[in-house]
PDB file with SEQRES, HELIX, SHEET and CRYST1 records, atoms N, CA, C and O in Angstrom:
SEQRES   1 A   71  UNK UNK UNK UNK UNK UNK UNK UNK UNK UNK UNK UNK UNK          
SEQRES   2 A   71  UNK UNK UNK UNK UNK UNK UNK UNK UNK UNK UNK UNK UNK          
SEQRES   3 A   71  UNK UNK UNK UNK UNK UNK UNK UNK UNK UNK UNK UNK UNK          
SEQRES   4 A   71  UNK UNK UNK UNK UNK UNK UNK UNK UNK UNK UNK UNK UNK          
SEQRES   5 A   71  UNK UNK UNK UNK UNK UNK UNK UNK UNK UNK UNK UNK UNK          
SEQRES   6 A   71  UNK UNK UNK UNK UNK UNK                                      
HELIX    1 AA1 UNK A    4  UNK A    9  1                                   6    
HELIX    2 AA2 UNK A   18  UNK A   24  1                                   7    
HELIX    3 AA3 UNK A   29  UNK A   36  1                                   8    
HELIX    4 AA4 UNK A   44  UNK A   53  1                                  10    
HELIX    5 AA5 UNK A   58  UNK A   64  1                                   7    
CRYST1    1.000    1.000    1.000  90.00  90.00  90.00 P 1           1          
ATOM      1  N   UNK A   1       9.599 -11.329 -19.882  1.00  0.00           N  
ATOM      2  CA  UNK A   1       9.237  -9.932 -19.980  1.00  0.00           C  
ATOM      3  C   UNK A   1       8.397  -9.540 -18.760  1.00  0.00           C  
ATOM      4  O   UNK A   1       7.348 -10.115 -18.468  1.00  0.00           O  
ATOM      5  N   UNK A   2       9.101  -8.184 -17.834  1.00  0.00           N  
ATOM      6  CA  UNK A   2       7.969  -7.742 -16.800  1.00  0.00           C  
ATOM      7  C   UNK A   2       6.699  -7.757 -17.112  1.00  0.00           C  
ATOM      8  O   UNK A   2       6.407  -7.545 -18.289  1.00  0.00           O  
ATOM      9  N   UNK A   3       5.877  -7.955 -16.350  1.00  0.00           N  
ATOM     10  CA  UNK A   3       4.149  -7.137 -16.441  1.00  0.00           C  
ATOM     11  C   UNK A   3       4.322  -6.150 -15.945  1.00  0.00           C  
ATOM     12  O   UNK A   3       3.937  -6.202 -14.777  1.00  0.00           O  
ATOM     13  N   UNK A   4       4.851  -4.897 -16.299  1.00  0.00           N  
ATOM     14  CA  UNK A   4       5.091  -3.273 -15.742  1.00  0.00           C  
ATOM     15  C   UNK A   4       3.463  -2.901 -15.073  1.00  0.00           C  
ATOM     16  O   UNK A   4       3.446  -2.394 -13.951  1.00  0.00           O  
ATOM     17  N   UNK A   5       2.724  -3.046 -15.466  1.00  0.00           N  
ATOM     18  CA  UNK A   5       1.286  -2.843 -15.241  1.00  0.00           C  
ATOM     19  C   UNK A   5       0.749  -3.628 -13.978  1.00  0.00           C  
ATOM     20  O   UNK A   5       0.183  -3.155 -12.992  1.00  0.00           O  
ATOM     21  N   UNK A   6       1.014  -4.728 -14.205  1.00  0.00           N  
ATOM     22  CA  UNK A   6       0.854  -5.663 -12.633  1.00  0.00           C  
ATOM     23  C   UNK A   6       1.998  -5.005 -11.254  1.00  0.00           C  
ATOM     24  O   UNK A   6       1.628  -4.854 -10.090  1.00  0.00           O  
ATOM     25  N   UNK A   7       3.414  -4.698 -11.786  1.00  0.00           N  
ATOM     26  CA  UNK A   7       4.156  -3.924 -10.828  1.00  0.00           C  
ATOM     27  C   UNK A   7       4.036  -2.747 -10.409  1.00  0.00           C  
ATOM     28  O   UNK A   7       4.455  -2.405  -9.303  1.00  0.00           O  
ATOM     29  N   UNK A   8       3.379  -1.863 -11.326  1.00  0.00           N  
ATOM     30  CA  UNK A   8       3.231  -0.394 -11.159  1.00  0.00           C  
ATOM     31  C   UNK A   8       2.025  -0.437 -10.278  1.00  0.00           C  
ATOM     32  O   UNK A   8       1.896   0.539  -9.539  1.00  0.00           O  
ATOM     33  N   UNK A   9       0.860  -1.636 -10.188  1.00  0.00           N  
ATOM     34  CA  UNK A   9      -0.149  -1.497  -9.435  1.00  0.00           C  
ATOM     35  C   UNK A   9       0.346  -1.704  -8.177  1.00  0.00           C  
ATOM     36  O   UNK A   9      -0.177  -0.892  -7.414  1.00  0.00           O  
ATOM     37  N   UNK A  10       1.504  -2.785  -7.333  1.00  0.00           N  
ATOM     38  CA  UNK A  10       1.832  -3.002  -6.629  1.00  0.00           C  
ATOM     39  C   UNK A  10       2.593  -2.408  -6.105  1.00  0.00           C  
ATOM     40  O   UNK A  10       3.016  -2.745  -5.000  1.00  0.00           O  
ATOM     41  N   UNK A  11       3.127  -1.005  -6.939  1.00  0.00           N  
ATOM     42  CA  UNK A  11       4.030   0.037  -6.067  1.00  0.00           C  
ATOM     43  C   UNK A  11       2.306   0.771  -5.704  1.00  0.00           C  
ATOM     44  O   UNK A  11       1.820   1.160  -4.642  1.00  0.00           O  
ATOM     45  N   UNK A  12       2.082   0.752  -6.267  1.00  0.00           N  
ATOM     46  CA  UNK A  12       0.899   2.090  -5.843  1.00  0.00           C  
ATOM     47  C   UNK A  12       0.066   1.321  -4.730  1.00  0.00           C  
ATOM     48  O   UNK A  12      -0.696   2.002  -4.042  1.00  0.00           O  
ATOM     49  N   UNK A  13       0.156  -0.129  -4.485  1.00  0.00           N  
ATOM     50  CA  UNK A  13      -0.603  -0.487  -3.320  1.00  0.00           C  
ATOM     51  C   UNK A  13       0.235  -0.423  -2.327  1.00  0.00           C  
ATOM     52  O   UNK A  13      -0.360  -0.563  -1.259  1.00  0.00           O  
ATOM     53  N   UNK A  14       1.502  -0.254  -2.197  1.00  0.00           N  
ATOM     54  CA  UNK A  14       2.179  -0.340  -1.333  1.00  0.00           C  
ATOM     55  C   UNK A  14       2.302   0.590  -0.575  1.00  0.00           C  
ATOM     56  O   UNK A  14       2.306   0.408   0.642  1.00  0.00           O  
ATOM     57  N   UNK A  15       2.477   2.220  -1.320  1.00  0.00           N  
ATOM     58  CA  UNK A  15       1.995   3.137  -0.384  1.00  0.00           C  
ATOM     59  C   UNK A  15       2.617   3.602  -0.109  1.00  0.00           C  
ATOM     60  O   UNK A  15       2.471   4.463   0.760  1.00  0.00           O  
ATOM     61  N   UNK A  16       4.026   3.247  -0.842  1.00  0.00           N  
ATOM     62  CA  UNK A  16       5.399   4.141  -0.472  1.00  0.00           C  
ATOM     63  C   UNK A  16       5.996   4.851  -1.807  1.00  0.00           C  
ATOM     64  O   UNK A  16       5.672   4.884  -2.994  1.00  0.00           O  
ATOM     65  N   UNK A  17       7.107   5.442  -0.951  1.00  0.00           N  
ATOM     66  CA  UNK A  17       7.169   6.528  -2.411  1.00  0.00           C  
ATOM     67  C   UNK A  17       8.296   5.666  -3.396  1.00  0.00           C  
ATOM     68  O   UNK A  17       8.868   4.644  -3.020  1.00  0.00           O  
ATOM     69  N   UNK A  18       8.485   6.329  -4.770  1.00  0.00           N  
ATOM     70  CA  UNK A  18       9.261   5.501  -5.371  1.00  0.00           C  
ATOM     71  C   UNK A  18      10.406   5.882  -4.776  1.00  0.00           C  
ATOM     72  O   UNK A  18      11.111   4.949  -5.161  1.00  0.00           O  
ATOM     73  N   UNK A  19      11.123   6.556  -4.123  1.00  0.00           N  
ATOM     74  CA  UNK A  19      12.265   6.852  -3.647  1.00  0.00           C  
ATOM     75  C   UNK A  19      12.348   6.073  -2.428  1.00  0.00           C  
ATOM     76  O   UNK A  19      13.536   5.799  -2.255  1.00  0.00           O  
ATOM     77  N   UNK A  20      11.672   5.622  -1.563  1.00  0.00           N  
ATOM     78  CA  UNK A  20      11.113   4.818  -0.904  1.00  0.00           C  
ATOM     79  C   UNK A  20      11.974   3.419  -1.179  1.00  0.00           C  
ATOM     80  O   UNK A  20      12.978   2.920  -0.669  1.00  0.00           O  
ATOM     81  N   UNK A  21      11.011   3.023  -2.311  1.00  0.00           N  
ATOM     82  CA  UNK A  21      11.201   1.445  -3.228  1.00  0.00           C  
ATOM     83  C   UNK A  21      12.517   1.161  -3.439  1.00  0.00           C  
ATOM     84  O   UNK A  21      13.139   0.117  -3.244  1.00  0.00           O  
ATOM     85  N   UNK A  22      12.983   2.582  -4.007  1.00  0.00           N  
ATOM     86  CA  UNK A  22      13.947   2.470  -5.089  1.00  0.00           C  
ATOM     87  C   UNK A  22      15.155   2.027  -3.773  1.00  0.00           C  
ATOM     88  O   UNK A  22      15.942   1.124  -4.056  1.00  0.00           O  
ATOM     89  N   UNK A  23      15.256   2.661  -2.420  1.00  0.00           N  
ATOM     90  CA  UNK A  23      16.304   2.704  -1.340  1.00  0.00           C  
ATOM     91  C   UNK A  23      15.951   1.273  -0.395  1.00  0.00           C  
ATOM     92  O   UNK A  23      16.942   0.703   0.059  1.00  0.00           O  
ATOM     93  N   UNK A  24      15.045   0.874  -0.186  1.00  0.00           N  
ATOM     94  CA  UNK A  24      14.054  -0.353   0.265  1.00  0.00           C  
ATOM     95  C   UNK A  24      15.154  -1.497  -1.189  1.00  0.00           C  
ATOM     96  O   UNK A  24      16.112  -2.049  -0.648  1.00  0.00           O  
ATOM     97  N   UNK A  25      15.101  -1.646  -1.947  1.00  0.00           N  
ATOM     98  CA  UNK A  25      15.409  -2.684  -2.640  1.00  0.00           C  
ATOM     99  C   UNK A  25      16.870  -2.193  -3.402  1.00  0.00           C  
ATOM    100  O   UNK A  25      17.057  -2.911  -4.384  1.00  0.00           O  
ATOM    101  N   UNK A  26      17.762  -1.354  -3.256  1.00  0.00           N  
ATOM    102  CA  UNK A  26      19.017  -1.019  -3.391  1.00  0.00           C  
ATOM    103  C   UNK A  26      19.399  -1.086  -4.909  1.00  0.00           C  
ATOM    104  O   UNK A  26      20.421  -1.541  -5.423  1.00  0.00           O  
ATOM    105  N   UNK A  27      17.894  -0.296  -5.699  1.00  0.00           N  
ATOM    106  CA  UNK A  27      18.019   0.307  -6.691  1.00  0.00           C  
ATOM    107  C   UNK A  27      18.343   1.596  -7.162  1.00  0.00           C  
ATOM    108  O   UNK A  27      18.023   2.239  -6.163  1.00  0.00           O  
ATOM    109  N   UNK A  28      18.724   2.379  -7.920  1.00  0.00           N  
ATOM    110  CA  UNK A  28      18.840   3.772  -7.966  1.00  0.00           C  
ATOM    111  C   UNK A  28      17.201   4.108  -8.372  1.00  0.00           C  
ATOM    112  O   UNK A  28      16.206   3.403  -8.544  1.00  0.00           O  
ATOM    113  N   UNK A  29      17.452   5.418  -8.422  1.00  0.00           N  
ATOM    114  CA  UNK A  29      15.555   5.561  -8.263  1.00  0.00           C  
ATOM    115  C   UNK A  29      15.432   5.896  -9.626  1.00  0.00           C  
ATOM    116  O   UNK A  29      14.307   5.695 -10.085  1.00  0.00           O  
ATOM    117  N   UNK A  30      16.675   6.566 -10.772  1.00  0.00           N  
ATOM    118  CA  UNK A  30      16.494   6.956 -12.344  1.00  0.00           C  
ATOM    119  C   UNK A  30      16.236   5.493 -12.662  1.00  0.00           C  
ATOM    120  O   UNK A  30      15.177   5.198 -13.214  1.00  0.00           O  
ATOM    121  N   UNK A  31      17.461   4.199 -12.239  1.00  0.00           N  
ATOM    122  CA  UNK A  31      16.763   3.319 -12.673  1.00  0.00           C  
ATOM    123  C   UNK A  31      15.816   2.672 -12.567  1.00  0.00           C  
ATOM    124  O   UNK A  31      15.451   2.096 -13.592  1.00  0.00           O  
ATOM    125  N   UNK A  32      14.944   2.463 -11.214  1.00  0.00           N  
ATOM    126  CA  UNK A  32      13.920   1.747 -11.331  1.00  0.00           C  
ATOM    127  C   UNK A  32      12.916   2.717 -12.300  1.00  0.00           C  
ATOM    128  O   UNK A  32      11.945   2.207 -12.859  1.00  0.00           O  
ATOM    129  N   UNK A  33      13.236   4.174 -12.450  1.00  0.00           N  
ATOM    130  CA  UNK A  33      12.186   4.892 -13.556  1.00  0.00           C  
ATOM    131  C   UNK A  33      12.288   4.272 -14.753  1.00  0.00           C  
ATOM    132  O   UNK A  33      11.357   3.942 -15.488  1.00  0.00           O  
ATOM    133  N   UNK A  34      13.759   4.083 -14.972  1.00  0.00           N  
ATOM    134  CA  UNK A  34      14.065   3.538 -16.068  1.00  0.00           C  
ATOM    135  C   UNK A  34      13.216   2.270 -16.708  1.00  0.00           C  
ATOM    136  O   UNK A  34      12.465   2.191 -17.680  1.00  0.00           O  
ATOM    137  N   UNK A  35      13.679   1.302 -15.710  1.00  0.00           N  
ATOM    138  CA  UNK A  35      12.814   0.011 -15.680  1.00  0.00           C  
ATOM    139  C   UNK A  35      11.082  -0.018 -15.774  1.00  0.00           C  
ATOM    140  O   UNK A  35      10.439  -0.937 -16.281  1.00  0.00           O  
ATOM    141  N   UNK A  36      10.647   0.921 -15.307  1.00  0.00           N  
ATOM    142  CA  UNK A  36       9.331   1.111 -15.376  1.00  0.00           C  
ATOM    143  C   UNK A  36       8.859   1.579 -16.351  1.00  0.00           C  
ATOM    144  O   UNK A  36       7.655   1.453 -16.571  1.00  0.00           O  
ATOM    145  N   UNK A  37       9.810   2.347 -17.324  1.00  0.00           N  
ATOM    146  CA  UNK A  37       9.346   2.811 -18.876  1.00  0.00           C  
ATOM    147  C   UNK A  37       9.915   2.272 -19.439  1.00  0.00           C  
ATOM    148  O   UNK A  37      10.698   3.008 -20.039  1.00  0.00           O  
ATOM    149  N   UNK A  38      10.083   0.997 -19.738  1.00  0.00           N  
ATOM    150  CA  UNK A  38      10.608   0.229 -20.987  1.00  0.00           C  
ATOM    151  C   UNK A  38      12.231   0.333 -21.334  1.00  0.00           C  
ATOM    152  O   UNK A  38      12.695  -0.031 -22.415  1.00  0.00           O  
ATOM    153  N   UNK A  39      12.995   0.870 -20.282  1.00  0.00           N  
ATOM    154  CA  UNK A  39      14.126   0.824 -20.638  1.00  0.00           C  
ATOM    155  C   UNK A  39      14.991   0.066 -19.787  1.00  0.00           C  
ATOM    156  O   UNK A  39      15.434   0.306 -18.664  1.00  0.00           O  
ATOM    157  N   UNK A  40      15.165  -1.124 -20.744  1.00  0.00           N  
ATOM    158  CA  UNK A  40      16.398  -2.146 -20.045  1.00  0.00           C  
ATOM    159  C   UNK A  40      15.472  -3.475 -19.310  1.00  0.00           C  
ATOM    160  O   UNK A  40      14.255  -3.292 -19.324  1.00  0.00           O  
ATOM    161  N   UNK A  41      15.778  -4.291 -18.914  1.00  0.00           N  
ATOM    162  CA  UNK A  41      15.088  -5.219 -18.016  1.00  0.00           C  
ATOM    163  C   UNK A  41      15.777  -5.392 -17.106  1.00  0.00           C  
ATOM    164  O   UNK A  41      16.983  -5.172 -17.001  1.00  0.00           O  
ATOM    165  N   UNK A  42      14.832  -5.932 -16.144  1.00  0.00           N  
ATOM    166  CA  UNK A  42      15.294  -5.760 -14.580  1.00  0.00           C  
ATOM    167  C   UNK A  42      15.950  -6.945 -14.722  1.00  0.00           C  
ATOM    168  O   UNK A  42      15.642  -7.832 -15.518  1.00  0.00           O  
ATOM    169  N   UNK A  43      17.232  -6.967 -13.627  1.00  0.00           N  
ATOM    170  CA  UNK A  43      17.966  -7.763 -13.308  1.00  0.00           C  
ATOM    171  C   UNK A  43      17.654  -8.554 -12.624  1.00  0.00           C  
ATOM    172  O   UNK A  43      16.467  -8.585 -12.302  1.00  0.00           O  
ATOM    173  N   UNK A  44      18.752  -9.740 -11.994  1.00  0.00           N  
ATOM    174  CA  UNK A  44      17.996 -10.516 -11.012  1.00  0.00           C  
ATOM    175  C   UNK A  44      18.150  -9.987 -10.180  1.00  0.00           C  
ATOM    176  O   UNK A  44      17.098  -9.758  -9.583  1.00  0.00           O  
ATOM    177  N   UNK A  45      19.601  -9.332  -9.421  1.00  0.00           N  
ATOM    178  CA  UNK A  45      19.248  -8.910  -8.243  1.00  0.00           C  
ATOM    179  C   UNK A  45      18.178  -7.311  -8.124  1.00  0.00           C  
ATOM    180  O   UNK A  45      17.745  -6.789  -7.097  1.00  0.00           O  
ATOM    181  N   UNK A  46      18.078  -7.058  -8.937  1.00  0.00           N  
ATOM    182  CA  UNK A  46      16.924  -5.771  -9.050  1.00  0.00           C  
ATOM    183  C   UNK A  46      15.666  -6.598  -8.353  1.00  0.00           C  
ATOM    184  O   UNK A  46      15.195  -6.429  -7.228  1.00  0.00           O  
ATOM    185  N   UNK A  47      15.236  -7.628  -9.468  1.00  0.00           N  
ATOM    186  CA  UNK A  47      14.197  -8.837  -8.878  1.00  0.00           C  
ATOM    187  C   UNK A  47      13.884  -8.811  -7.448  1.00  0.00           C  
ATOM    188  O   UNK A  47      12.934  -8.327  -6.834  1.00  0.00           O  
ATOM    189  N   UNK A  48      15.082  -9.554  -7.019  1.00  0.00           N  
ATOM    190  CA  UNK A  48      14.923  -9.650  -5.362  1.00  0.00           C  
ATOM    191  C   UNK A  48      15.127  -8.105  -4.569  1.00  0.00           C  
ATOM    192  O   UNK A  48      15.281  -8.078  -3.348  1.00  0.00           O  
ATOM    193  N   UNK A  49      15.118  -7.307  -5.085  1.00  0.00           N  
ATOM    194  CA  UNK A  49      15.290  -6.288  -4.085  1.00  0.00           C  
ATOM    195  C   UNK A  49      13.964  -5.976  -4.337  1.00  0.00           C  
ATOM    196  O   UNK A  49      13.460  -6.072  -3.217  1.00  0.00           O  
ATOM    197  N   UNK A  50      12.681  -5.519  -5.457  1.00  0.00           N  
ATOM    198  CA  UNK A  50      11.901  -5.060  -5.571  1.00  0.00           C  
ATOM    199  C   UNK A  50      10.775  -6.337  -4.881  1.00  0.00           C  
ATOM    200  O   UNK A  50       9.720  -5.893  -4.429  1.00  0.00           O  
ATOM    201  N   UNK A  51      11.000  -7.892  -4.803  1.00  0.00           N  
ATOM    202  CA  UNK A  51      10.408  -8.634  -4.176  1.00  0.00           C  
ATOM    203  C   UNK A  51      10.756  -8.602  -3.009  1.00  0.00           C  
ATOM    204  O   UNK A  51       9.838  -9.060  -2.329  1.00  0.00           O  
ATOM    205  N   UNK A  52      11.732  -8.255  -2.304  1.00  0.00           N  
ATOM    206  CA  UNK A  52      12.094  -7.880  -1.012  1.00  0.00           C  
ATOM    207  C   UNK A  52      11.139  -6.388  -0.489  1.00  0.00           C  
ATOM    208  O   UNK A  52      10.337  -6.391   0.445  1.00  0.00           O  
ATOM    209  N   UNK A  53      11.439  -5.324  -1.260  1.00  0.00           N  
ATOM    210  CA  UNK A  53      10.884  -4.141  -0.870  1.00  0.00           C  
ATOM    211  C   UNK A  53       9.432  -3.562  -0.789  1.00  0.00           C  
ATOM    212  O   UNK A  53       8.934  -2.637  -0.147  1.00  0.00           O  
ATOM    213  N   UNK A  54       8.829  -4.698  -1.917  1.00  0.00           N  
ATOM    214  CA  UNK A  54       7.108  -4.615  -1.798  1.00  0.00           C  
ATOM    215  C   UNK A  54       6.490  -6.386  -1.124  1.00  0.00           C  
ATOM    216  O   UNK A  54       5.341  -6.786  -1.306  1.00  0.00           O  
ATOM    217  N   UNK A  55       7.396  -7.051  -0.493  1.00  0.00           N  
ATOM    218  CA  UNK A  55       6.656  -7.760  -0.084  1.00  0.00           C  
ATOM    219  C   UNK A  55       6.258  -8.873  -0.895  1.00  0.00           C  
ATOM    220  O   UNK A  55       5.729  -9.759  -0.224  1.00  0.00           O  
ATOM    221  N   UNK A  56       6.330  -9.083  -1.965  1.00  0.00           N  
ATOM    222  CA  UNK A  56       6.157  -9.969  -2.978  1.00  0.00           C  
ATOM    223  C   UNK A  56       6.097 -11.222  -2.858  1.00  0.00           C  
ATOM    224  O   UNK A  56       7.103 -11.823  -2.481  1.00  0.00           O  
ATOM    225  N   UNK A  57       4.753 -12.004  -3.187  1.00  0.00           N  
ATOM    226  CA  UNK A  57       4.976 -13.431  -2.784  1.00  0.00           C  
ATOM    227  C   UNK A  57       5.808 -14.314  -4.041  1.00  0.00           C  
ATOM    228  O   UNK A  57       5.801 -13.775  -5.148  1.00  0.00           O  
ATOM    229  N   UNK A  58       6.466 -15.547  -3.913  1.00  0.00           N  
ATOM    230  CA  UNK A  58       6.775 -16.149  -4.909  1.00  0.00           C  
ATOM    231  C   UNK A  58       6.185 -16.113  -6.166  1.00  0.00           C  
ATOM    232  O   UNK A  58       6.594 -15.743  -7.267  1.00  0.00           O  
ATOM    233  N   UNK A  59       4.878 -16.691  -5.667  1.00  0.00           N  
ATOM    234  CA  UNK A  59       4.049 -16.455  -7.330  1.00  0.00           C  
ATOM    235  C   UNK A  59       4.035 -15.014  -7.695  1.00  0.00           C  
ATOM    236  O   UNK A  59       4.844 -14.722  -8.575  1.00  0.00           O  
ATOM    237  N   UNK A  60       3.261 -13.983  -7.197  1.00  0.00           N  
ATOM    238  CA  UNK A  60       3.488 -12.443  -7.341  1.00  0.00           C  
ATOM    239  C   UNK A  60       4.893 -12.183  -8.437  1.00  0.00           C  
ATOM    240  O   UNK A  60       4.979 -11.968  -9.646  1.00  0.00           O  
ATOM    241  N   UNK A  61       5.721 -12.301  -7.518  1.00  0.00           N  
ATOM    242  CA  UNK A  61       7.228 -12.393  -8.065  1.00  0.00           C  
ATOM    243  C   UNK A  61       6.992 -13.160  -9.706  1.00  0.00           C  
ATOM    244  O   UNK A  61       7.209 -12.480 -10.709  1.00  0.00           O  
ATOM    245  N   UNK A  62       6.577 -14.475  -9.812  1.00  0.00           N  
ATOM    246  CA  UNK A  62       6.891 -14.774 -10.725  1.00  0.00           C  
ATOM    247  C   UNK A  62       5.653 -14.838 -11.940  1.00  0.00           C  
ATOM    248  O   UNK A  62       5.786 -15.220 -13.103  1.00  0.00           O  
ATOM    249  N   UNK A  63       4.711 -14.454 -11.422  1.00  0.00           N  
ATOM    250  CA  UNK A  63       3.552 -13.417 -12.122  1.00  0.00           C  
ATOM    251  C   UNK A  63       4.209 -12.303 -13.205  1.00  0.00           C  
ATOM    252  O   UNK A  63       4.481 -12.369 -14.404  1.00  0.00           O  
ATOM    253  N   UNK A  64       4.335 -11.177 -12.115  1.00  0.00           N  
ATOM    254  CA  UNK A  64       4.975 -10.248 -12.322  1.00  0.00           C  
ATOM    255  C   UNK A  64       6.334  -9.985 -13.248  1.00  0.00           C  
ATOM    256  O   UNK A  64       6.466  -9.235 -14.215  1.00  0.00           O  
ATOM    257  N   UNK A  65       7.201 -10.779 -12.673  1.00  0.00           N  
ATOM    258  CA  UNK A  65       8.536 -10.726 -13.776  1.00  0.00           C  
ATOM    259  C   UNK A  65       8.887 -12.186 -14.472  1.00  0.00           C  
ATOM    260  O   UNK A  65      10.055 -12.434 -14.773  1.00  0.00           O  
ATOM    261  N   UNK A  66       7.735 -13.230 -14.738  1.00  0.00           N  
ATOM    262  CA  UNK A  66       8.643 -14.422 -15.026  1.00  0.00           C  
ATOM    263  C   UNK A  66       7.067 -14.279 -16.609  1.00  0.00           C  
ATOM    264  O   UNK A  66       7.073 -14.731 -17.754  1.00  0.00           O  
ATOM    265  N   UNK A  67       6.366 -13.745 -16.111  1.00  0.00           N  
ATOM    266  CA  UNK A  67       4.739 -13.855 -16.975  1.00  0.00           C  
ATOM    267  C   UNK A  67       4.254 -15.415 -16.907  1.00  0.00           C  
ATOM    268  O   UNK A  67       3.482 -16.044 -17.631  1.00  0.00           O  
ATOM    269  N   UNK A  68       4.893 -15.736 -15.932  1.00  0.00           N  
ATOM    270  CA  UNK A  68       4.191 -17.260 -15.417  1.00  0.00           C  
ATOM    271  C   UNK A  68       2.390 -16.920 -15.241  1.00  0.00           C  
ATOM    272  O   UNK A  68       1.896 -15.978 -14.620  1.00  0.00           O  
ATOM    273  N   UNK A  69       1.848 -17.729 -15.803  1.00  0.00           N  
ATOM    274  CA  UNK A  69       0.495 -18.120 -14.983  1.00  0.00           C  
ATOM    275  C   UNK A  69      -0.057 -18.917 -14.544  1.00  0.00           C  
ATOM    276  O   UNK A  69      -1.018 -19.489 -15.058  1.00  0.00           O  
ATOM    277  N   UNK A  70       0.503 -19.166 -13.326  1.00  0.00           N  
ATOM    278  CA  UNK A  70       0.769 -20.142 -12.467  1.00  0.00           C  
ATOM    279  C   UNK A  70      -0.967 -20.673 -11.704  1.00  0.00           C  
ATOM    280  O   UNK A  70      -1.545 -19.593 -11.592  1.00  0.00           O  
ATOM    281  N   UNK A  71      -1.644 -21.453 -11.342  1.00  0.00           N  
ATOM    282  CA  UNK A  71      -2.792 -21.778 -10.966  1.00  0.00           C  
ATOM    283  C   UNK A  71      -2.778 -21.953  -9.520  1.00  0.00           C  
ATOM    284  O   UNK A  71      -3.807 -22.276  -8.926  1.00  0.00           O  
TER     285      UNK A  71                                                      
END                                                                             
């Protein structure tokens, strides 16, 4: 299950717009809205485009969408 809350902080540190994100990681932009309000779960390749488009480190990445808590 995403941490929407850990990702939504990391779009907002990033500094770009969601239309931005959404074209940066070769999502549609209804869906990454989508994804961000509880509808549907992100895919894998959604995964790597949004870890591609904000920069995301492995752990981050798997923080974020795996709910690993990794040390």
């Amino acid at each position: 299950m995403t941490d929407i809350k850990k990702l939504k902080q990391k779009i907002k540190d990033s500094g770009m717009t969601m239309t931005a994100i959404a074209k940066k990681s070769y999502i549609s932009r209804e869906t990454l809205y989508n994804r961000l309000n509880g509808l549907g779960e992100f895919t894998a390749s959604e995964i790597v485009g949004l870890t591609h488009a904000l920069k995301l480190t492995k752990h981050e990445r798997d923080i974020i969408f795996l709910n690993k808590k990794l040390n």
